[in-house]
C-alpha positions in Angstrom: 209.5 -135.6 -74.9 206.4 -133.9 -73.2 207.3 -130.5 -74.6 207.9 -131.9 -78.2 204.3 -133.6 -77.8 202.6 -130.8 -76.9 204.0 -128.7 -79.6 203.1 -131.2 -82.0 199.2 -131.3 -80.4 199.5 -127.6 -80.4 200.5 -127.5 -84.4 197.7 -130.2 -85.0 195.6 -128.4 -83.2 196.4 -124.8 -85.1 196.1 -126.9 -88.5 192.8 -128.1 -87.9 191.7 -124.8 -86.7 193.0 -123.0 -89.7 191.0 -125.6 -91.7 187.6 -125.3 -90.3 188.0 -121.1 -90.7 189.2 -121.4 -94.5 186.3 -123.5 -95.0 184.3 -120.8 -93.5 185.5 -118.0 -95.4 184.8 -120.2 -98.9 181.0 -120.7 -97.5 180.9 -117.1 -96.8 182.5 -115.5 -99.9 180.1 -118.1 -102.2 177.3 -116.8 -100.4 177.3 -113.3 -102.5 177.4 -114.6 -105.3 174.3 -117.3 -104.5 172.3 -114.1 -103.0 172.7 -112.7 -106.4 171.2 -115.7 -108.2 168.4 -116.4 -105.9 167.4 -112.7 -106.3 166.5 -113.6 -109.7 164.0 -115.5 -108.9 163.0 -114.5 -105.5 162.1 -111.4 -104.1 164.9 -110.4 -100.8 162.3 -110.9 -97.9 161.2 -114.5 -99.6 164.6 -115.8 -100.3 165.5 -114.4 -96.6 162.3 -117.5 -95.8 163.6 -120.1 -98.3 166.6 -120.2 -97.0 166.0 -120.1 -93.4 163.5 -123.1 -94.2 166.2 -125.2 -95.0 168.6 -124.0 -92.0 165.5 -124.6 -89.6 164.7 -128.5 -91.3 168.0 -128.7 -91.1 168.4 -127.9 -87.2 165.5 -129.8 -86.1 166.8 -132.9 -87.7 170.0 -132.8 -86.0 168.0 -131.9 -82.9 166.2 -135.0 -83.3 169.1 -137.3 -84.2 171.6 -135.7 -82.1 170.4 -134.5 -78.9 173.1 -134.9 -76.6 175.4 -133.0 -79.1 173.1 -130.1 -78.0 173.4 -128.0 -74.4 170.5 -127.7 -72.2 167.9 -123.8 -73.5 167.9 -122.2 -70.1 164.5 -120.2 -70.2 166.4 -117.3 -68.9 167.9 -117.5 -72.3 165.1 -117.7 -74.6 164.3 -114.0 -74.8 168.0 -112.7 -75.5 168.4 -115.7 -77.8 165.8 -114.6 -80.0 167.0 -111.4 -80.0 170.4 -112.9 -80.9 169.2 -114.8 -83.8 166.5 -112.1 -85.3 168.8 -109.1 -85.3 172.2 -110.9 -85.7 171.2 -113.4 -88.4 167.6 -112.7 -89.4 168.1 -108.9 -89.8 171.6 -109.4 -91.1 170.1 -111.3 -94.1 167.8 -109.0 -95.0 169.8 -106.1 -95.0 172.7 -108.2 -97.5 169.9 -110.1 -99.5 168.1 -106.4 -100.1 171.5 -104.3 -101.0 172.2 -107.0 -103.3 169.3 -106.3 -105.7 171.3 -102.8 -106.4 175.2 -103.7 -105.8 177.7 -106.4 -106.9 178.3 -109.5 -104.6 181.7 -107.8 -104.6 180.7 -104.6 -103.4 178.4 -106.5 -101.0 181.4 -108.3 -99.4 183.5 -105.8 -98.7 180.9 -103.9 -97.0 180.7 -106.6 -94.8 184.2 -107.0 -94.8 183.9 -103.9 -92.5 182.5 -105.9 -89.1 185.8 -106.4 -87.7 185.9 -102.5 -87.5 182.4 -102.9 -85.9 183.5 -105.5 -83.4 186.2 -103.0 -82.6 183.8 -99.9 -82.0 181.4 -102.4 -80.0 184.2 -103.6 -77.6 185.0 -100.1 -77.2 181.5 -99.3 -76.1 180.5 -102.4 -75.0 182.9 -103.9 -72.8 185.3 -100.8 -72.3 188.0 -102.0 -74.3 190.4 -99.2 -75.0 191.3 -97.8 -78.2 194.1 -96.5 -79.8 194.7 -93.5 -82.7 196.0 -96.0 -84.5 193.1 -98.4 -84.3 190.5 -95.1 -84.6 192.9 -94.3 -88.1 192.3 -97.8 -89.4 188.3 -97.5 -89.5 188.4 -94.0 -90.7 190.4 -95.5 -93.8 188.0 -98.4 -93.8 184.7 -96.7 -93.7 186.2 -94.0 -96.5 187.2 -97.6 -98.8 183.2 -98.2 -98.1 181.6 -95.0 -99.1 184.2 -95.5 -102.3 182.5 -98.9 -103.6 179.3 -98.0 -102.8 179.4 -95.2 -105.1 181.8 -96.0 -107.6 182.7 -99.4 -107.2 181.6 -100.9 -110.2 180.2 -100.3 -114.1 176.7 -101.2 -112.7 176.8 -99.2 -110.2 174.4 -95.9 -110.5 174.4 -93.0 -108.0 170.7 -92.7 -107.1 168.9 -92.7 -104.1 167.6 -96.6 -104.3 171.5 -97.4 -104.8 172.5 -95.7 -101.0 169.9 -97.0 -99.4 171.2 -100.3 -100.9 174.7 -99.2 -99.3 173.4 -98.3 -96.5 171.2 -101.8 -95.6 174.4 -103.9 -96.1 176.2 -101.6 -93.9 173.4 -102.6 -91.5 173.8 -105.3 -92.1 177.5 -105.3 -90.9 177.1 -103.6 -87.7 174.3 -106.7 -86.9 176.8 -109.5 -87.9 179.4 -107.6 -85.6 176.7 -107.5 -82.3 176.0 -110.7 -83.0 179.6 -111.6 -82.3 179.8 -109.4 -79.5 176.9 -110.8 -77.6 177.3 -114.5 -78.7 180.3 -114.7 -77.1 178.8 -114.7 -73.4 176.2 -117.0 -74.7 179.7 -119.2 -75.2 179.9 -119.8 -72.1 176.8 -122.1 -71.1 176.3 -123.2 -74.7 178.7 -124.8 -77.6 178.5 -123.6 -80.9 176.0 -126.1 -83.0 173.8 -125.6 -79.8 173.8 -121.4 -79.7 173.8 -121.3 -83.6 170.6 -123.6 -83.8 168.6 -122.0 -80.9 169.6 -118.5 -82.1 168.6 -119.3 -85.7 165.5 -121.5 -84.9 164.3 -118.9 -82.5 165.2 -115.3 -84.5 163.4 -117.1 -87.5 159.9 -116.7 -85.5 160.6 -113.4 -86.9 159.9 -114.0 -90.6 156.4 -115.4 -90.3 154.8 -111.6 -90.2 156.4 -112.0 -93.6 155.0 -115.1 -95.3 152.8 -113.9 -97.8 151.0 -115.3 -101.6 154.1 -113.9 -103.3 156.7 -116.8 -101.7 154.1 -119.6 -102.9 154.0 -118.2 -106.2 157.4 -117.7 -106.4 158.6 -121.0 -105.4 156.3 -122.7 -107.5 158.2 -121.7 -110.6 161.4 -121.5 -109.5 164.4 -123.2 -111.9 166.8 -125.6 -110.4 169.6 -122.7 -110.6 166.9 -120.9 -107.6 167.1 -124.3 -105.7 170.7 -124.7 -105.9 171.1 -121.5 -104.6 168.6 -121.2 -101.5 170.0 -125.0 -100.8 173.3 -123.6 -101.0 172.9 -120.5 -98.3 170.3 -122.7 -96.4 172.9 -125.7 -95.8 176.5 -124.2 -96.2 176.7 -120.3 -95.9 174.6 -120.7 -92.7 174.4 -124.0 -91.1 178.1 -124.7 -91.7 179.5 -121.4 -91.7 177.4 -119.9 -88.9 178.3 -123.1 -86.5 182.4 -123.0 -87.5 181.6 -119.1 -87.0 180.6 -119.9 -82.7 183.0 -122.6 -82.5 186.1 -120.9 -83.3 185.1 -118.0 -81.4 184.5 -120.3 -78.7 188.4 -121.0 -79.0 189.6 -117.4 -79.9 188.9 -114.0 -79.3 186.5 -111.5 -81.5 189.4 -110.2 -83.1 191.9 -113.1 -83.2 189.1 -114.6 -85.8 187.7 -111.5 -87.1 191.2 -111.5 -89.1 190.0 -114.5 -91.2 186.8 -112.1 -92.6 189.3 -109.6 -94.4 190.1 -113.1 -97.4 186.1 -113.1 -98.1 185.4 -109.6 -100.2 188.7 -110.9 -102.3 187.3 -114.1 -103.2 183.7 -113.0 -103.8 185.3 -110.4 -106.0 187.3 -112.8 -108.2 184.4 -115.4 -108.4 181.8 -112.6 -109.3 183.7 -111.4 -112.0 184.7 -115.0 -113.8 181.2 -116.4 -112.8 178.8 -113.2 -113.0 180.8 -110.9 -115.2 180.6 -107.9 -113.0 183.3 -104.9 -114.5 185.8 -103.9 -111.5 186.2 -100.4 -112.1 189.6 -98.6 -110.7 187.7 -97.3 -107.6 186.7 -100.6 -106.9 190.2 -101.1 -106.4 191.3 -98.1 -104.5 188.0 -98.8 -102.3 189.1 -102.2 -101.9 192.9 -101.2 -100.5 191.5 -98.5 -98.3 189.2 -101.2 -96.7 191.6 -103.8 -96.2 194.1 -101.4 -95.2 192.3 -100.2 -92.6 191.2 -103.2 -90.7 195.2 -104.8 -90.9 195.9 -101.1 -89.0 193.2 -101.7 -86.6 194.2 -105.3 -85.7 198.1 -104.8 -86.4 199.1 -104.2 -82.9 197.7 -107.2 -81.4 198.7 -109.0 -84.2 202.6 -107.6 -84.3 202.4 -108.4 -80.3 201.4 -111.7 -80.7 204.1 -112.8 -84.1 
């Protein structure tokens, strides 16, 4: 009877995990779509502000209201936690929110659908984890699926220089939202998730005050309620929600174990982008998009094979 209740706790326990990463991914794979909306009316840097206004309200409030859900800010910790939150959410942001003024939310997701390649490279270097040819294979197929949609991914897409460095800011933008997996994860073990998400985000977004300027007032001032739905959106679900589920599970798991769950957003951004924004999928879109999944189910199939 013991061993029958634990396999049911266990099952419980998989299902509810399962749940909270599915609603991560949704948050996630909406969030290119948003971007592309708010950049209609905003400019990248200031809807990078808006919507980090709302996480920040949003963090204090529950830091108010909720204080013993939160773990004690070692000063130790304040330095490397900014640096956490400005380059792996902060910098992140801007990369993403200034490649999508030039590529599809499509194109835009499966970039970033390369960071479990990323994770693998920094674990590599990082924390001397070894690595196979078969692993090494997968990203070379990956990044190749990558230089594919950035060039020829879609009908809107036009080879000029403005469009690489577009390519090249989300790709940046991948390799951040990789290290800050990497180096979150040893934050994990003095903080829970709501409490490393919040003091990463509330202390990387020091780093957008340099960049407050007329332009954001003037912007705001006339946005439509389509611009507010969208910051609120990114503010309160992409990155309070999905950010906090993001620590949580990897709290639970390893790097890789939920990295897997990343490879379902650049599908569903794709099919809501084209039914919602009407973005063309051309053929290379397609073959970019198998060479990129491909690649990261080769570099995780081992572990994953082992563990099935």
């Amino acid at each position: 009877m013991e061993i029958i209740d634990k396999s049911k706790k266990l099952q419980t326990s998989n299902w509810k995990f399962l749940s909270i990463m599915t609603i991560c991914v949704f948050v996630w794979a909406l969030a290119f779509p948003f971007i592309k909306i708010g950049l209609k009316e905003l400019s990248f840097i200031n809807l990078t502000i808006m919507r980090f206004l709302v996480v920040c309200i949003t963090f204090i409030t529950l830091l108010l209201i909720k204080t013993n859900s939160f773990s004690k800010l070692y000063k130790k910790d304040i330095l490397p936690i900014f640096l956490l939150g400005f380059f792996g959410v902060i910098v992140y942001n801007l990369g993403l929110n200034y490649g999508e003024q030039l590529i599809s939310p499509g194109a835009a997701s499966l970039i970033i659908a390369t960071i479990p390649v990323f994770i693998v490279i920094f674990a590599l270097i990082l924390l001397r984890e070894r690595i196979g040819l078969i692993k090494l294979l997968g990203i070379i197929i990956s990044l190749c699926g990558v230089l594919i949609i950035s060039a020829l991914g879609t009908k809107e897409a036009v080879i000029r220089i403005t469009y690489f460095y577009a390519a090249i800011a989300v790709l940046i933008a991948a390799i951040m939202g990789a290290l800050y997996t990497i180096a979150g994860k040893k934050f994990l073990e003095r903080y829970n998730g709501l409490s490393l998400t919040a003091y990463a985000i509330l202390l990387g977004s020091l780093g957008l005050i340099p960049f407050i300027s007329k332009s954001l007032f003037d912007e705001v001032a006339v946005m439509s309620i389509n611009g507010w739905i969208a910051v609120l959106f990114l503010g309160l679900c992409s990155t309070v929600v999905g950010y906090v589920i993001w620590y949580v599970a990897l709290k639970i798991k390893t790097a890789s174990e939920i990295s897997v769950f990343l490879y379902a957003i650049p599908i569903i951004s794709t099919i809501v982008s084209f039914f919602w924004l009407g973005y063309h999928i051309t053929e290379f879109f397609v073959l970019g998009g198998i060479l990129v999944l491909s690649g990261l189910i080769i570099v995780n199939y081992k572990k994953q094979n082992k563990k099935s």
